[in-house]
N, CA and C atoms as an extended XYZ file, in Angstrom:
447
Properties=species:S:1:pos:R:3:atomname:S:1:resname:S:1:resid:I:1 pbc="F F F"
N       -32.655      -27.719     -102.778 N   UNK     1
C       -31.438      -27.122     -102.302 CA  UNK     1
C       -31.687      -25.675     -101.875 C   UNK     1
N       -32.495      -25.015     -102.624 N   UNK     2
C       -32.714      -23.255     -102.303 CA  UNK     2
C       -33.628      -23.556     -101.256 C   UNK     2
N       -34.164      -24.324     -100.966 N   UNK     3
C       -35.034      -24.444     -100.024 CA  UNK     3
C       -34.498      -24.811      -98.604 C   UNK     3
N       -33.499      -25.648      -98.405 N   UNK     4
C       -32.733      -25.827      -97.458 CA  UNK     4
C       -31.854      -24.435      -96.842 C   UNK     4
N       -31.879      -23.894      -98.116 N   UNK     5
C       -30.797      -22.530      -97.590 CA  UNK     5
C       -31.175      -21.625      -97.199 C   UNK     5
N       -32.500      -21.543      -97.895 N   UNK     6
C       -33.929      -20.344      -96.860 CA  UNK     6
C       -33.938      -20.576      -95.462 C   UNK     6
N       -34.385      -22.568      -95.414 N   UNK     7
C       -34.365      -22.691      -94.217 CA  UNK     7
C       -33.441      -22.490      -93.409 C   UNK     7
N       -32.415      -23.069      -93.976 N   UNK     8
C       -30.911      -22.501      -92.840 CA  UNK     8
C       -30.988      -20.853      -92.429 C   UNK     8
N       -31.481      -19.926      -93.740 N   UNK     9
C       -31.151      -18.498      -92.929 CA  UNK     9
C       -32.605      -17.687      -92.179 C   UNK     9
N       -33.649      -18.418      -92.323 N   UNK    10
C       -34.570      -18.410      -91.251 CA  UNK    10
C       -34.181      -18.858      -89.822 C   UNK    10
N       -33.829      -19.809      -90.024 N   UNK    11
C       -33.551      -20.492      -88.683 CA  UNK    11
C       -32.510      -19.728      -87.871 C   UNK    11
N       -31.095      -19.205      -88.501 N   UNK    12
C       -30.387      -18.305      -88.505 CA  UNK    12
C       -30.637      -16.865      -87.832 C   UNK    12
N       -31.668      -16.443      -88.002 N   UNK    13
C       -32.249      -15.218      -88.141 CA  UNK    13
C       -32.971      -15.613      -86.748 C   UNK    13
N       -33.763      -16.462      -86.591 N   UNK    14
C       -35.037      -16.981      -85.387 CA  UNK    14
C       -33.953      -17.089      -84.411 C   UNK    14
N       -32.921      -18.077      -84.254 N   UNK    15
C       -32.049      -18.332      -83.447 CA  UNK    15
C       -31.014      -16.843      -82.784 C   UNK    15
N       -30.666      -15.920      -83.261 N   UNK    16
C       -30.402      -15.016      -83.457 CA  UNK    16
C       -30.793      -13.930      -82.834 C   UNK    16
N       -32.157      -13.886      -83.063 N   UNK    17
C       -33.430      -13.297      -82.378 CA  UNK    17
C       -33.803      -13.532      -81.193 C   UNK    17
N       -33.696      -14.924      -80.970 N   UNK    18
C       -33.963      -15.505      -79.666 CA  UNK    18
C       -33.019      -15.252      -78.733 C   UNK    18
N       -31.668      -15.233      -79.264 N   UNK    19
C       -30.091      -14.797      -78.248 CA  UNK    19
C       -30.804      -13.269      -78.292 C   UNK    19
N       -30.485      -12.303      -78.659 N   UNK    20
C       -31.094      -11.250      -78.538 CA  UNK    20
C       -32.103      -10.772      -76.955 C   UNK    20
N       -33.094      -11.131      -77.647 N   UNK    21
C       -33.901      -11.303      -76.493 CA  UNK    21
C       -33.977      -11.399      -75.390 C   UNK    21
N       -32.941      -13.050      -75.155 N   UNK    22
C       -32.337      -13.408      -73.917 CA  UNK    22
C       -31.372      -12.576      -73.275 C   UNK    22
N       -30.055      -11.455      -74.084 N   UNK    23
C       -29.452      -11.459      -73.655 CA  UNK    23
C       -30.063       -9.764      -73.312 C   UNK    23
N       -30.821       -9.184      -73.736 N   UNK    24
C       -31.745       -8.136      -73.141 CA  UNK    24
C       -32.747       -8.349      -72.086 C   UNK    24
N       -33.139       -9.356      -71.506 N   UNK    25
C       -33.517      -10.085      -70.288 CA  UNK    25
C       -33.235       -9.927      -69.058 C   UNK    25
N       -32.091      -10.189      -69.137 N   UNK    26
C       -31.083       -9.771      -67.838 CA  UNK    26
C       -30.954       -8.655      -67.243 C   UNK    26
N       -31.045       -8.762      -65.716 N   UNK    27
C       -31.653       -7.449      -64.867 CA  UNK    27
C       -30.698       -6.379      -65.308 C   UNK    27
N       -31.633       -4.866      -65.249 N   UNK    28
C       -30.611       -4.141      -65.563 CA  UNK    28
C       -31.305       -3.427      -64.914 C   UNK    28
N       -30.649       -2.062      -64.538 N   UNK    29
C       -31.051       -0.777      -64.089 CA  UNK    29
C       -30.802        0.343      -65.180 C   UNK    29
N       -32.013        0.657      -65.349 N   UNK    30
C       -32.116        1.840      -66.692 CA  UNK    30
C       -32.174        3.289      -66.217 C   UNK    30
N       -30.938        3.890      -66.530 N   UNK    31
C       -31.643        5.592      -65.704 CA  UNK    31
C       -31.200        6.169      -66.952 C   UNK    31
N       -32.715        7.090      -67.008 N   UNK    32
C       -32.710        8.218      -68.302 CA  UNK    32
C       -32.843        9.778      -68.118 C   UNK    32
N       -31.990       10.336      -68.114 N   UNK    33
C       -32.430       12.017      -67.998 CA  UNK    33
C       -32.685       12.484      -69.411 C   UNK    33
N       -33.240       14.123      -68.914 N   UNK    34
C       -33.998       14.530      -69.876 CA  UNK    34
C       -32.498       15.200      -70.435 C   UNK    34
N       -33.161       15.947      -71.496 N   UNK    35
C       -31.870       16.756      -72.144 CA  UNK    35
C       -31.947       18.103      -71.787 C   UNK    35
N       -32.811       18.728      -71.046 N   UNK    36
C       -32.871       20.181      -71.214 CA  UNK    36
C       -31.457       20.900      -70.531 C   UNK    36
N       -31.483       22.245      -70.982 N   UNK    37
C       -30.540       22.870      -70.616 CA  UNK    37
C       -30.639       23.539      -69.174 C   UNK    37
N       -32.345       23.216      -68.517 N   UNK    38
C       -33.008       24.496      -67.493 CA  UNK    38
C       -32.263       23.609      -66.121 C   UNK    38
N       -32.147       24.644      -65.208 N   UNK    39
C       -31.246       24.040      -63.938 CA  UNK    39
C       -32.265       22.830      -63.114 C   UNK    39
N       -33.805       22.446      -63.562 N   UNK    40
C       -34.274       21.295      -62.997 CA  UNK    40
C       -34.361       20.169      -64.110 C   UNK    40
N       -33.812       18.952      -63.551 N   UNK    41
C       -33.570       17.883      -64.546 CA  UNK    41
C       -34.434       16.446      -63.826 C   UNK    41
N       -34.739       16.203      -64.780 N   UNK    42
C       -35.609       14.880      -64.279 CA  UNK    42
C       -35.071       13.396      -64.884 C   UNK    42
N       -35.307       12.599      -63.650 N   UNK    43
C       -34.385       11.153      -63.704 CA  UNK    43
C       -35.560       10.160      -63.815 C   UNK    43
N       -35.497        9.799      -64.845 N   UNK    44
C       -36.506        8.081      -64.876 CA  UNK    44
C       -35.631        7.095      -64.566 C   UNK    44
N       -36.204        6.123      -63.389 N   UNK    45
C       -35.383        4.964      -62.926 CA  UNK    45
C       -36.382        3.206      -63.270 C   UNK    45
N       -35.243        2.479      -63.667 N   UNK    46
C       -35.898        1.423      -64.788 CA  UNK    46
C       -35.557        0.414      -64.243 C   UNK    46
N       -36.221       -0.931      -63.862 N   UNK    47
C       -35.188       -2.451      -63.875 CA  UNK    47
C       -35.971       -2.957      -65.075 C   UNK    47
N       -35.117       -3.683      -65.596 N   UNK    48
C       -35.593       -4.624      -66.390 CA  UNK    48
C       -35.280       -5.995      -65.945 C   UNK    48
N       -36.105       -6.496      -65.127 N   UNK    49
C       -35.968       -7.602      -64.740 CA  UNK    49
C       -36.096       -9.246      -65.441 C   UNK    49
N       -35.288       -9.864      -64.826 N   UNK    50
C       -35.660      -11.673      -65.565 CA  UNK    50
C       -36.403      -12.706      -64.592 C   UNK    50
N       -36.739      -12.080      -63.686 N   UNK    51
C       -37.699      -12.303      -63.142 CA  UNK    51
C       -37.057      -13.210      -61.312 C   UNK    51
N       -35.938      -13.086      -61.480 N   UNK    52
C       -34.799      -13.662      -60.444 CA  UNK    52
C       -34.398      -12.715      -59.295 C   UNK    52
N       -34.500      -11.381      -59.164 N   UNK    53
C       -34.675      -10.606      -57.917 CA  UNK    53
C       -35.850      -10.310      -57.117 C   UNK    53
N       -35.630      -10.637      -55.678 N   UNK    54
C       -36.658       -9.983      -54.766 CA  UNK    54
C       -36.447       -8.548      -54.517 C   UNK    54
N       -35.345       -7.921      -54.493 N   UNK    55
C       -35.447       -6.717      -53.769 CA  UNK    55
C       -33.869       -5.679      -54.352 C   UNK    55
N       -34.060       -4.722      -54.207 N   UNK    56
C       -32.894       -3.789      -55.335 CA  UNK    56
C       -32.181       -3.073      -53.982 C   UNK    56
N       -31.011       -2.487      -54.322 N   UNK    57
C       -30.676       -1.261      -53.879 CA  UNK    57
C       -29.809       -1.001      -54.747 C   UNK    57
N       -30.019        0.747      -54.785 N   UNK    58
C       -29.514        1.480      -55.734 CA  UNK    58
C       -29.126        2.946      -54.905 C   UNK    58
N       -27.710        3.062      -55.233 N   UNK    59
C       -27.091        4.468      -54.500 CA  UNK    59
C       -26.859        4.874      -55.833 C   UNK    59
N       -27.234        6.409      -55.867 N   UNK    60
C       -26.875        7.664      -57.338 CA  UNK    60
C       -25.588        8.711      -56.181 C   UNK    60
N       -24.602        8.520      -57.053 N   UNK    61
C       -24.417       10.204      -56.144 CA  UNK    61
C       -24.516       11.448      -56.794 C   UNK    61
N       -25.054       12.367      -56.735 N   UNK    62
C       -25.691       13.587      -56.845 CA  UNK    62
C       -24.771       14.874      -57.057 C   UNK    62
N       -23.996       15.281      -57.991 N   UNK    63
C       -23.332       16.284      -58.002 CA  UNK    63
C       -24.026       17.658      -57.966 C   UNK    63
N       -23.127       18.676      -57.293 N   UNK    64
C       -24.206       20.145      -56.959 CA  UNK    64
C       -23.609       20.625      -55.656 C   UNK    64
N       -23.316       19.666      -54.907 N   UNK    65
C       -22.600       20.176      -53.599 CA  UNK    65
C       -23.825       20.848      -52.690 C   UNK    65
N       -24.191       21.570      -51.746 N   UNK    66
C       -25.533       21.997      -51.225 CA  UNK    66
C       -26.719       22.981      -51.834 C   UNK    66
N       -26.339       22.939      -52.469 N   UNK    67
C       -26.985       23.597      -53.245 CA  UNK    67
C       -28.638       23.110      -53.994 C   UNK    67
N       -27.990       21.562      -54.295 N   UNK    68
C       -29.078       20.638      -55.107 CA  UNK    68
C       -30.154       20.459      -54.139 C   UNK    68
N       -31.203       20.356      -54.798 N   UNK    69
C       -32.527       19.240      -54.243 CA  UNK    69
C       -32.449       18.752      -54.670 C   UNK    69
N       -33.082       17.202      -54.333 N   UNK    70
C       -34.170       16.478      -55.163 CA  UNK    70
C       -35.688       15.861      -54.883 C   UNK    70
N       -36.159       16.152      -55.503 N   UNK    71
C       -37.528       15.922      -55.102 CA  UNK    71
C       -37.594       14.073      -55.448 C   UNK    71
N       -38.325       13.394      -54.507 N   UNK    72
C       -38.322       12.210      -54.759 CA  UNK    72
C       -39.741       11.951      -54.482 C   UNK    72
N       -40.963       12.414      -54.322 N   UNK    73
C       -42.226       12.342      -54.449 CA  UNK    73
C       -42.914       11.275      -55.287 C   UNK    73
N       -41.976       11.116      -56.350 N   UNK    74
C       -42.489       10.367      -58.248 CA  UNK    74
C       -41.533        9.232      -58.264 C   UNK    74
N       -40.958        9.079      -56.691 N   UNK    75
C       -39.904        7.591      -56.762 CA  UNK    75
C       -40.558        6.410      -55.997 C   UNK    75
N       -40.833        5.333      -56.493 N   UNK    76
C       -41.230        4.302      -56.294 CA  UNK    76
C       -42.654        4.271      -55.861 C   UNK    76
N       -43.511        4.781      -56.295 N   UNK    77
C       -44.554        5.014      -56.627 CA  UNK    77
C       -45.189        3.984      -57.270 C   UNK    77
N       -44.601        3.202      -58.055 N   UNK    78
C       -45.538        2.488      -59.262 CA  UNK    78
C       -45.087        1.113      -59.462 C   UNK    78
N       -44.693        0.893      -58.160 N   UNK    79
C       -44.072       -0.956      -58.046 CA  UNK    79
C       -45.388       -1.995      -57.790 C   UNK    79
N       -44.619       -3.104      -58.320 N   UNK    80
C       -45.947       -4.085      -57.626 CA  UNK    80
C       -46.155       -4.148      -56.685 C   UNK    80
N       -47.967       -4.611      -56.576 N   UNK    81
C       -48.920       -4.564      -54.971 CA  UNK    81
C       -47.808       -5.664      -54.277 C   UNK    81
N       -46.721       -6.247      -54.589 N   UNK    82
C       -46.075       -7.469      -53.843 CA  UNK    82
C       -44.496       -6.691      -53.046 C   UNK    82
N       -44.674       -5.194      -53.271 N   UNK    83
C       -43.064       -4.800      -53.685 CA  UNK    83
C       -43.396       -3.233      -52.691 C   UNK    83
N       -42.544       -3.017      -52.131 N   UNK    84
C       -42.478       -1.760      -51.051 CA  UNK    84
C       -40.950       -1.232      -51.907 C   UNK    84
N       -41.004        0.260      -51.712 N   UNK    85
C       -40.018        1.366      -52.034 CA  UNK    85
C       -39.699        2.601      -51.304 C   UNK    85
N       -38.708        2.815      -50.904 N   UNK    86
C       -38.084        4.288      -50.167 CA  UNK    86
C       -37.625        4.812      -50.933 C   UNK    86
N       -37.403        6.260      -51.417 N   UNK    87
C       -36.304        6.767      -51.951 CA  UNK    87
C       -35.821        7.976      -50.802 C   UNK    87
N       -34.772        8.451      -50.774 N   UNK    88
C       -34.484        8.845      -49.776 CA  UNK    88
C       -33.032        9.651      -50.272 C   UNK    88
N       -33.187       11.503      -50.013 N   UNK    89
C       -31.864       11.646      -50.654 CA  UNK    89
C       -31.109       12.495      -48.868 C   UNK    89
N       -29.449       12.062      -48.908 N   UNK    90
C       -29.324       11.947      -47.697 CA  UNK    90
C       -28.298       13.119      -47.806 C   UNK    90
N       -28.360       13.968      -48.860 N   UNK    91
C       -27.090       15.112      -49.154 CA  UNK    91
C       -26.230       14.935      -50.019 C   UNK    91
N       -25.930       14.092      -50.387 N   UNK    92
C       -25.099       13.545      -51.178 CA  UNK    92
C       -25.090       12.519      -52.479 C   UNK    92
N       -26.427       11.668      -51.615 N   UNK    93
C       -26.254       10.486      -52.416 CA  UNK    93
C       -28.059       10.096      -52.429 C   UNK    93
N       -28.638        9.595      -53.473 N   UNK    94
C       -30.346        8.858      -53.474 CA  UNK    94
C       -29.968        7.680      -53.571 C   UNK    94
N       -30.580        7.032      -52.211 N   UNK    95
C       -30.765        6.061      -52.159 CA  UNK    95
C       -32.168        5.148      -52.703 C   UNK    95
N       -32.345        4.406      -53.128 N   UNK    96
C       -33.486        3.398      -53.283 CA  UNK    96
C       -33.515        2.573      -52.958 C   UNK    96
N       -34.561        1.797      -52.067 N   UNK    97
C       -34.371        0.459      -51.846 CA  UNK    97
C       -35.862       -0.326      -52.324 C   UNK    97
N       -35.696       -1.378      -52.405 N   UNK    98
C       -36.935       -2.424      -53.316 CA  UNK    98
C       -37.552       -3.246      -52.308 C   UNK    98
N       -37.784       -4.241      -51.762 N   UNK    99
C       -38.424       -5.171      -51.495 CA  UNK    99
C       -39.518       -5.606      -51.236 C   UNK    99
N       -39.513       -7.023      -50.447 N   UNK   100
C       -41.182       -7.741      -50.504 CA  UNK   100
C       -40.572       -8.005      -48.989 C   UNK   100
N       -41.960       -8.097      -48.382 N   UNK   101
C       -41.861       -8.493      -46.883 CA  UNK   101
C       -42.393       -9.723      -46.993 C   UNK   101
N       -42.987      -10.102      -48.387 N   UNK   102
C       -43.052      -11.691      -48.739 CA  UNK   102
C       -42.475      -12.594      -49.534 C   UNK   102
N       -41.305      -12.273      -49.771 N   UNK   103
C       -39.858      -12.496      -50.274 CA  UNK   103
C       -40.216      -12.535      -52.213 C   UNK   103
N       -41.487      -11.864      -52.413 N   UNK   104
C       -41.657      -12.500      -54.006 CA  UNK   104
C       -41.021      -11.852      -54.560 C   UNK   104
N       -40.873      -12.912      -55.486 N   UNK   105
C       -39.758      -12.285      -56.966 CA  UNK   105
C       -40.415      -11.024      -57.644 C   UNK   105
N       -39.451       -9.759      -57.907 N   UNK   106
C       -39.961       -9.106      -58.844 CA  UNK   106
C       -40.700       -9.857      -60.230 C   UNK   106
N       -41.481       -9.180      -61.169 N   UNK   107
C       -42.384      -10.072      -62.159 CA  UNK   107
C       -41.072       -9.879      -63.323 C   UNK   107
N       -41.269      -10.328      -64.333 N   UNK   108
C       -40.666      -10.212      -65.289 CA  UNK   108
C       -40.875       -9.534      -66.468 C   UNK   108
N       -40.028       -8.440      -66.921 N   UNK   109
C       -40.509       -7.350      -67.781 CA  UNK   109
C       -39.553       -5.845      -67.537 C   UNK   109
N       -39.845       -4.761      -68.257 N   UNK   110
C       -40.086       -3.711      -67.597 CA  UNK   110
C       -40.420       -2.823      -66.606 C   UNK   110
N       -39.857       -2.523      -65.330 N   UNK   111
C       -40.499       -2.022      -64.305 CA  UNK   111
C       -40.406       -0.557      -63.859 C   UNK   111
N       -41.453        0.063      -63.595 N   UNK   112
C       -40.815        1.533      -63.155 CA  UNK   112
C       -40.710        1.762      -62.142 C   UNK   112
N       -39.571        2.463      -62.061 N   UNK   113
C       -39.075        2.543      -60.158 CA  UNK   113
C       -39.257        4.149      -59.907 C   UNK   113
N       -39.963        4.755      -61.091 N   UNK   114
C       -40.125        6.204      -60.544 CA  UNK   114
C       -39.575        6.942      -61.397 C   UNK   114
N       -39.619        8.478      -61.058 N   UNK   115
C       -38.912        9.719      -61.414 CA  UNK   115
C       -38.496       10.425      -59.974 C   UNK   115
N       -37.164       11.100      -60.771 N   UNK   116
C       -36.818       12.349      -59.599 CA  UNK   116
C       -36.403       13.048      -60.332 C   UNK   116
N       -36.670       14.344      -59.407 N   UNK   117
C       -36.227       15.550      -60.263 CA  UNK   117
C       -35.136       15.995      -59.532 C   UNK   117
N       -34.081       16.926      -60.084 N   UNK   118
C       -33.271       17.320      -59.410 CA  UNK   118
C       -32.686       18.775      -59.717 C   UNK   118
N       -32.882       19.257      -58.830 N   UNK   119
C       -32.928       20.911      -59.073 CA  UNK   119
C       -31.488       21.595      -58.522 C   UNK   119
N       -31.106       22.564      -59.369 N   UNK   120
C       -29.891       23.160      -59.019 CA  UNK   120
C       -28.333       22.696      -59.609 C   UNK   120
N       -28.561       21.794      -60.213 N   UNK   121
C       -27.583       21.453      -61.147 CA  UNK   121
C       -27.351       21.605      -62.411 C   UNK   121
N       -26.585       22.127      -63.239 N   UNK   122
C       -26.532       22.726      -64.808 CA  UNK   122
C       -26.029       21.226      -65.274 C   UNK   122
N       -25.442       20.683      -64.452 N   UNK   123
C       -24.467       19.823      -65.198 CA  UNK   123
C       -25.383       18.706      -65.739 C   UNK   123
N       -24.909       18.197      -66.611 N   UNK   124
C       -25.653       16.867      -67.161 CA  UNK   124
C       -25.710       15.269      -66.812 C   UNK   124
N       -24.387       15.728      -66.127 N   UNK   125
C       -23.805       14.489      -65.697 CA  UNK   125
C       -24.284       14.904      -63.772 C   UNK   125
N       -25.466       15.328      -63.790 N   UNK   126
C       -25.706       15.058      -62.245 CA  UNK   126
C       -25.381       13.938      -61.732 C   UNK   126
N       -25.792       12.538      -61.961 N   UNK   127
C       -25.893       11.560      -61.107 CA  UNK   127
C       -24.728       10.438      -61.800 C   UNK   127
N       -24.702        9.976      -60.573 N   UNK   128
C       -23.597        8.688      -60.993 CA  UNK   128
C       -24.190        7.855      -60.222 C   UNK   128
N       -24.005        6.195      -61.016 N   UNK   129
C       -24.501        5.088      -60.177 CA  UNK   129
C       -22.938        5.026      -58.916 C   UNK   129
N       -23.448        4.825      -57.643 N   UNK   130
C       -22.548        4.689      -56.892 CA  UNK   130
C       -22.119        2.933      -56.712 C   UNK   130
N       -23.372        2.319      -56.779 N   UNK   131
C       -23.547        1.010      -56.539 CA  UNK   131
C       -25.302        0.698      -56.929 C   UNK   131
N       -24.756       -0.416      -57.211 N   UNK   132
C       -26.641       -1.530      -57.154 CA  UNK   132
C       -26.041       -2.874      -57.301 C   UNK   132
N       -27.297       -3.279      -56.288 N   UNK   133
C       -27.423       -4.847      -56.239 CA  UNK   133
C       -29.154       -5.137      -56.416 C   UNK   133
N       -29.069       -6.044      -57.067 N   UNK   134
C       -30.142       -6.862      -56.713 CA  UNK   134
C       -30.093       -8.197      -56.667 C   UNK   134
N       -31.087       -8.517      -55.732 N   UNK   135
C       -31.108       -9.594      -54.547 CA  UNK   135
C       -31.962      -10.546      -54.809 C   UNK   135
N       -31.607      -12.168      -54.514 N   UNK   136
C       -32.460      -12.928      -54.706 CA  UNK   136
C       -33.286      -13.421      -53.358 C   UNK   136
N       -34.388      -13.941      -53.608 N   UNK   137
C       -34.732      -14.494      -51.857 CA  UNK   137
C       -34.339      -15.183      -51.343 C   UNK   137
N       -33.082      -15.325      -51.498 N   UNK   138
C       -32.362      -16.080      -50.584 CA  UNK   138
C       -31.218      -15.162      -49.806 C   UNK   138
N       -30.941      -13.995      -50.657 N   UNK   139
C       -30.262      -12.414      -50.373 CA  UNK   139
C       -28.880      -12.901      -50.669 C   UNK   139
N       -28.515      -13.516      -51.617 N   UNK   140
C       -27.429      -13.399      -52.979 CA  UNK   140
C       -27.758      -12.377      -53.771 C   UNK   140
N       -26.805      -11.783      -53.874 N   UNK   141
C       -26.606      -11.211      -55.230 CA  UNK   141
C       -26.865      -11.752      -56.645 C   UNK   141
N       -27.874      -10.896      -57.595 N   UNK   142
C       -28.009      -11.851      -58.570 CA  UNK   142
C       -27.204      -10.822      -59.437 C   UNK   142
N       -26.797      -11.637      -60.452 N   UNK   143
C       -25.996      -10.809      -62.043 CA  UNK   143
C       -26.860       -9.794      -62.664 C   UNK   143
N       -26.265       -8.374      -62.567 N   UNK   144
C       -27.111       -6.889      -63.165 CA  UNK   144
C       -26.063       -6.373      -63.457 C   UNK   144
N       -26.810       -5.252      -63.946 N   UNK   145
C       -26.030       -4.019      -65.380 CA  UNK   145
C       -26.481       -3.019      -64.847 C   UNK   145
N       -26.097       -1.771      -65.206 N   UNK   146
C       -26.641       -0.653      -65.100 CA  UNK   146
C       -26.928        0.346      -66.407 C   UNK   146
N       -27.263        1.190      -66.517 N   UNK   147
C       -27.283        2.732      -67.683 CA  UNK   147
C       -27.847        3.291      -67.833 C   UNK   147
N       -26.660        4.330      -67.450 N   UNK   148
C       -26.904        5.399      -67.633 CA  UNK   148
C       -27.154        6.850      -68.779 C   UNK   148
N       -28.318        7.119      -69.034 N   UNK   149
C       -28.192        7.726      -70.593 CA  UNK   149
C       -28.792        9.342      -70.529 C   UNK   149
């Protein structure tokens, strides 16, 4: 009998674990700034993919008014040999875009889509997601998240 009930809260626990997992799977877009107080702030940009998108776009809009840069040098830099990246800031807003000119699926995992820095803003709350999609190869929309931290 104690033995059945171990097993029930192992299994419990495994099953549990496994929802978990799964439900951290699902594409997301991860953006992390730093904490400092100094007027240049730096943006790490994240998918966590399930392995179901070919290609992203992602609009930030950029508070600062003309004042801001951003350097985008350290954006999309470090995608797969299967995967092309722009970042591109247009005054207002950084754009990113993802894709394959051979329609392959992003891999599945963790991916880094870069850093930007962004200079001239005190505020913390520089960036806002304006929009993101990501795309399947067929260019549906697949189900994503965003966060911002």
């Amino acid at each position: 009998m104690k033995l059945n009930i171990l097993l029930g809260l192992v299994l419990s626990v495994v099953v549990h674990s496994a929802g978990a997992v799964a439900a951290d799977s699902a594409n997301k877009l991860i953006i992390v700034g730093d904490q400092s107080k100094a007027a240049d702030s730096f943006y790490s940009l994240d998918f966590q993919s399930d392995g179901n998108a070919t290609a992203l776009e992602l609009r930030l809009q950029v508070a600062g008014g003309k004042r801001v840069k951003v350097d985008t040098r350290s954006c999309a830099k470090s995608l797969p040999k299967s995967h092309t990246g722009s970042c591109v800031f247009n005054g207002k807003e950084l754009v990113v875009l993802v894709y394959s000119e051979r329609n392959a699926l992003l891999p599945v995992g963790l991916l880094d889509l870069g850093t930007v820095r962004i200079s001239g803003v005190t505020n913390k709350k520089a960036i806002a997601v304006s929009s993101f999609i990501a795309g399947s190869p067929s260019g549906q929309a697949v189900s994503s998240s965003t966060s911002v931290e």
